[in-house]
Residue, then its C-alpha position, 0 to 999 in steps of 0.5 A: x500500500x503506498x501512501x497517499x495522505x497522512x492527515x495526522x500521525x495517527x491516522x492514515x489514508x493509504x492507495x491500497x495497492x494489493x490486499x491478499x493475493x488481489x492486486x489493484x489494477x492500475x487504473x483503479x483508484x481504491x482507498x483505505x483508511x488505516x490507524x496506526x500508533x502515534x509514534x510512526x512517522x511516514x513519508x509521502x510514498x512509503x510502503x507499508x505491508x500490514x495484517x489487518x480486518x479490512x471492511x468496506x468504508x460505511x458512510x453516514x447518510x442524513x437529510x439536507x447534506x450531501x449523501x457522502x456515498x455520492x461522493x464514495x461512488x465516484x472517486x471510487x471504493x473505499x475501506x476501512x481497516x482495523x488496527x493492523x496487528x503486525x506492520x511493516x514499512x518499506x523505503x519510501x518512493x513517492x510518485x511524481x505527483x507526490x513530489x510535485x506537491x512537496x515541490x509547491x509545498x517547499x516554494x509556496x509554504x510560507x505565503x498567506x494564501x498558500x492554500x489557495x495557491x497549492x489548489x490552483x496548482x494541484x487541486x488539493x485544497x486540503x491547506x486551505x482554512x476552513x473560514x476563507x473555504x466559507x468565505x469563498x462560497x459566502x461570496x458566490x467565488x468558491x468555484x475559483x478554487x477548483x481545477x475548472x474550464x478556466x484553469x485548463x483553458x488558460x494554461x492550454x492558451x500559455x502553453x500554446x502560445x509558448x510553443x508558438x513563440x518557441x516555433x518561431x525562434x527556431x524557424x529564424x534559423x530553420x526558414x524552409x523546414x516551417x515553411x513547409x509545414x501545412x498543419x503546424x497550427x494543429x500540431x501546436x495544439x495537440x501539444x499544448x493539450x497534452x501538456x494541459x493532460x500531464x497537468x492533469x495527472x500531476x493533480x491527481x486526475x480530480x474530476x472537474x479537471x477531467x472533465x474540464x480537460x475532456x470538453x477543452x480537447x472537443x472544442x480544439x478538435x472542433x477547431x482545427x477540424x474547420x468545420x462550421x460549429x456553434x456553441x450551443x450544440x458544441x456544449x450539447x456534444x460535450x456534455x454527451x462524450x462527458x456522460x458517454x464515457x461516464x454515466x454518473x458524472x450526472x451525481x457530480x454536482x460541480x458537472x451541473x453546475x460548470x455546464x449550467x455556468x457556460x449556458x448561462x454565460x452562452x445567453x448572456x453573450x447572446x442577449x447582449x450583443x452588440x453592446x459594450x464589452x464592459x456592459x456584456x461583462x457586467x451582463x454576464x456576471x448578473x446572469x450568473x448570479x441570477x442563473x445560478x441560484x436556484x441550482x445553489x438553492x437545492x444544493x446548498x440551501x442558499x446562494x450568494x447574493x453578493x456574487x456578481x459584485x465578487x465576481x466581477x472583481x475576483x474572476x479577472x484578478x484570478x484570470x489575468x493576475x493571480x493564474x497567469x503569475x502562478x503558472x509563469x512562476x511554476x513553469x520558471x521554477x519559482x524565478x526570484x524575480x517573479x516571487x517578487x511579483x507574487x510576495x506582493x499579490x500574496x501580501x494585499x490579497x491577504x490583507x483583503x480577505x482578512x478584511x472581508x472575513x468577519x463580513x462573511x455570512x453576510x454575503x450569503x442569502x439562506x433559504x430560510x429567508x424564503x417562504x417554505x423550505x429547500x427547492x425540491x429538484x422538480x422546481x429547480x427543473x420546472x424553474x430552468x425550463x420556463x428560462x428556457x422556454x421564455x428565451x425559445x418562444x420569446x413569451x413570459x408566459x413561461x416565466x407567469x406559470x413557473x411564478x404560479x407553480x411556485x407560489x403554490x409550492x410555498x402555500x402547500x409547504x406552509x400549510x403542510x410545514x410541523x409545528x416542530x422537528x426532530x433529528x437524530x443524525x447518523x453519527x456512527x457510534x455515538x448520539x447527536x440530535x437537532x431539535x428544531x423549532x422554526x429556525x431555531x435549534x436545540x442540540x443534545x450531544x455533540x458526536x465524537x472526535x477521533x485523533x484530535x482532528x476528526x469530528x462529528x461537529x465539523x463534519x456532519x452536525x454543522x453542515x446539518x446546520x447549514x443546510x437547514x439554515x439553523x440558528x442554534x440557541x441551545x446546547x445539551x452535552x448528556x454527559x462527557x464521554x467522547x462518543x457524545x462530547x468530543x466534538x466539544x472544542x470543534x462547537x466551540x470553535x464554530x462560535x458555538x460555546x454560548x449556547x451551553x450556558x443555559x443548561x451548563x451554567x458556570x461550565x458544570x458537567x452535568x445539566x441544570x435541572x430547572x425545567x423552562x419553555x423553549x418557543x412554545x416547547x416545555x423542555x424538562x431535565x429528569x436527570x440525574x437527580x444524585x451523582x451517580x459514580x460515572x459519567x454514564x449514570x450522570x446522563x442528562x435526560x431531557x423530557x420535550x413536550x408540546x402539550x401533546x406530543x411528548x418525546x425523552x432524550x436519555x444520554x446513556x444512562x444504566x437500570x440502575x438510574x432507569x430504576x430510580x427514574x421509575x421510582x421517582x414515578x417521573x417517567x410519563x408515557x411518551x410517543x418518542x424515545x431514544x433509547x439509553x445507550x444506543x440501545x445497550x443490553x445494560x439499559x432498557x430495563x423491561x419496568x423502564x420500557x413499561x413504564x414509557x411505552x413509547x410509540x416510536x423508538x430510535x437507536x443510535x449506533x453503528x454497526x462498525x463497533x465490536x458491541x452489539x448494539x441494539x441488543x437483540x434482547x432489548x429490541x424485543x422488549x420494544x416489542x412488546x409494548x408495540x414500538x416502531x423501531x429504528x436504527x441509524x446503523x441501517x436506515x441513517x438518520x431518523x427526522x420526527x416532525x410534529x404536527x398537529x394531530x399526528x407524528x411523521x417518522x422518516x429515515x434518510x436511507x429510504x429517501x435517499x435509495x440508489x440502486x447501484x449503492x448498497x452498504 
């Protein structure tokens, strides 16, 4: 196994290069995550030969954020391997790539924006900060930072030019041999794109540059064949060889969206024709902006309303300055002189992103501020095909349709829209839940943390968050063990930390047990009335209620406090129970279970773990009060929502189901 991203020293992301008696093929991309002790050190490169447990990779699956299979489906297989039990590295030979990242790492390390200069150069945006990734896409710019058309078309234009210039030196000297030479024009091309393909590569094939790369040789073909051609079909063609040669590229969202910008961009040159380049540039921008959003709106739950101004300013400084310096430099092998160039950019670029840091959300329009919810893809379609047919038929009855399929849409969301909701987030081994009532939320239990980089918080809770456009008012940790707390320092470092002083007055460990209403929800600590011995029987169980509909949260309390509880005689009947423990055989309890009889009850758990959970014995006791059961382990996460008169129960597994995708 060669290695190919060591994120931490305890935690490697290896190319699996043979397992068993199987070797990869060399085409094939398979990627295996591995732990190993924290005293191993590794270079780029090395070898490592193990005995290990390997599985198939299991992704978590929730509402409102992007499905992690999609992504896991298309950059191919990927596994999971237990803690080897013997280990064996070998001498370290990196590939040409690995040294070409070294290469940029060595020469660009110490800039500002070193992370956006190393993604422009190599499509590895791993050493960008979280916060300029937010501010990129706060700002309507976030596609700058990938290897698109743009990229590889400026590079080809560089490299073709060069050729040429090239070319004409020598034919100084050697007149009569270029003279003769009928298709010199078409062979500089075929050069410069296979330069622009050795680019590609040296990235390490990303996607959106195979793709970029895929429709730039189409139109240089379509060029140099002299044929009469429009760009209109020319884009149809290229979208059918992109899907010809690869069916699922329709998954990649960034393919909807680059072929969605150049139709855009296509119109807007069309509608402005004859006007001033500064007027059709500013036309462009403005129809971007506007084309755009819809797609934004169902992707991302929001769009940029202030990306035509950043636009307008960024694509030329990116396009004219920031790559051409970049590519020059590079190709110079980071000649003094040019560093001086880029130390200046590097030193007011910086200094103007970090002005624009602290503005940052507010660039960007969530959909909540939309009447209803997300677009749902039928009116994301039903919106391009009215654009479509205006443009066709140069009528706005289209658009008047579209406008009255809408505004029914948003008077059905209204009216079908529960008084409250709740989601407990596919987590793996661990708890996290959302408690939501209009835009603000409730959240209980953070997930875990692994390696002391890792976590739950950064990467699923948070996107949760953003996608449903949630404003956070409140924060439960039940109690502190890491599968429910380790994403702790991660919330805190979100601008979270305030939101746990209610239930956490003066940074105690277990919750307040003074019950108080939340907008318009009874919210009631039951536990733990006495310090138990451990952090489990100091689980802080909370009872919901909207005079209704009752739902308890339980940590991972044990019979002994389920015993006290029932006791106590606390324990009202409930429709919604997520059960102690993630559904352990130690909690559960036959007179707890009785004492509840829950209508729905919801486990929390993962079925890479060596414990049994849920028990087999605990999911029979469910059954004999007549409980509907679920499992996050099998059906991802579980969304309840509240409505007047009934509750509606919904596992994103079953919404999310793909026939070529199984666990």
């Amino acid at each position: 196994m060669a290695l190919s991203k060591l994120p931490s020293s305890q935690f490697a992301t290896l190319k699996l290069l043979r397992i068993d008696e199987y070797k990869v093929p060399f085409y094939q991309r398979v990627i295996i995550n591995v732990p190993l002790p924290a005293d191993i050190s590794l270079q780029p490169g090395a070898t490592i030969k193990a005995h290990t447990r390997v599985r198939i990779k299991q992704w978590r699956v929730n509402f409102s954020v992007r499905d992690a299979r999609i992504y896991g489906f298309l950059h191919g297989p990927h596994l999971q391997a237990s803690k080897p039990a013997t280990l064996d590295i070998g001498e370290a030979q990196a590939t040409f790539a690995q040294h070409y990242r070294h290469w940029l790492d060595k020469n660009l390390g110490d800039y500002h924006l070193y992370g956006i200069y190393k993604a422009l150069l190599s499509a590895d945006r791993s050493a960008i900060p979280e916060q300029h990734k937010q501010l990129f896409r706060d700002t309507g710019t976030i596609h700058l930072l990938a290897i698109s058309g743009l990229h590889i078309a400026l590079l080809y234009g560089f490299c073709f030019y060069a050729i040429k210039l090239a070319l004409w030196a020598l034919g100084r000297c050697f007149t009569s041999v270029f003279r003769q030479a009928q298709s010199i024009n078409g062979l500089v091309g075929l050069s410069a794109l296979c330069l622009c393909a050795l680019f590609v590569l040296l990235c390490q094939l990303p996607i959106s540059a195979q793709r970029a790369w895929l429709m730039l040789a189409l139109f240089v073909a379509l060029y140099f064949s002299r044929l009469h051609y429009r760009l209109g079909p020319s884009l149809l063609l290229a979208l059918t060889l992109v899907l010809v040669i690869n069916p699922f590229a329709l998954l990649d969202v960034g393919m909807w969206f680059s072929f969605s910008a150049v139709a855009v961009i296509f119109v807007a040159l069309r509608l402005s024709a004859g006007r001033h380049w500064l007027v059709r540039y500013l036309w462009v921008q403005m129809s971007l902006c506007v084309g755009l959003a819809p797609l934004s709106l169902l992707v991302f739950g929001g769009f940029s309303w202030s990306a035509a101004l950043f636009n307008l300013l960024f694509v030329p400084l990116v396009s004219f300055i920031l790559l051409p310096l970049l590519i020059i430099s590079a190709l110079s092998g980071f000649a003094p002189w040019l560093i001086a160039g880029l130390e200046l950019f590097d030193t007011y670029a910086g200094a103007g992103i970090a002005y624009l840091q602290p503005l940052s959300s507010q660039f960007w329009l969530p959909g909540s501020q939309f009447p209803g919810t997300q677009l749902p893809v039928v009116i994301v379609l039903a919106c391009y095909l009215a654009i479509l047919a205006v443009l066709l038929l140069r009528t706005w009855w289209p658009a008047v349709y579209t406008l009255v399929l809408l505004s029914t849409f948003t008077l059905i969301e209204r009216v079908r829209a529960p008084s409250w909701q709740l989601d407990v987030l596919d987590v793996g081994h661990g708890l996290s839940i959302v408690l939501r009532r209009g835009e603000h939320a409730l959240v209980y239990d953070l997930g875990a943390s692994y390696f002391g980089q890792y976590s739950i918080v950064d990467n699923t809770l948070l996107p949760f968050i953003q996608s449903e456009n949630l404003s956070p008012e409140l924060t439960l940790i039940s109690h502190w063990d890491n599968d429910h707390a380790g994403g702790l320092k991660f919330w805190r470092s979100a601008g979270y930390g305030s939101t746990l002083v209610r239930f956490h007055p003066g940074g105690m460990r277990t919750c307040s047990q003074q019950a108080f209403n939340w907008h318009g929800l009874a919210l009631t600590p039951l536990w733990p009335k006495y310090i138990g011995s451990n952090d489990n029987a100091n689980s802080c169980v909370l009872l919901i209620s909207d005079g209704k509909h009752r739902v308890l949260l339980t940590g991972d309390i044990g019979i002994k406090e389920e015993a006290q509880l029932v006791a106590l005689n606390a324990l009202p009947k409930v429709d919604v129970l997520v059960s102690p423990h993630h559904g352990s055989r130690t909690s559960s309890s036959l007179a707890f279970v009785n004492a509840l009889k829950p209508i729905e009850v919801i486990h929390s758990s993962s079925a890479r773990t060596n414990w049994q959970m849920p028990h087999p014995k605990v999911l029979a006791r469910y059954q004999t009060v007549g409980a509907r059961q679920w499992q996050t382990k099998t059906q991802g996460g579980i969304r309840v929502q509240f409505y007047r008169d009934k509750i509606q129960v919904e596992a994103a597994k079953e919404q999310k189901n793909y026939w070529f995708i199984t666990d």
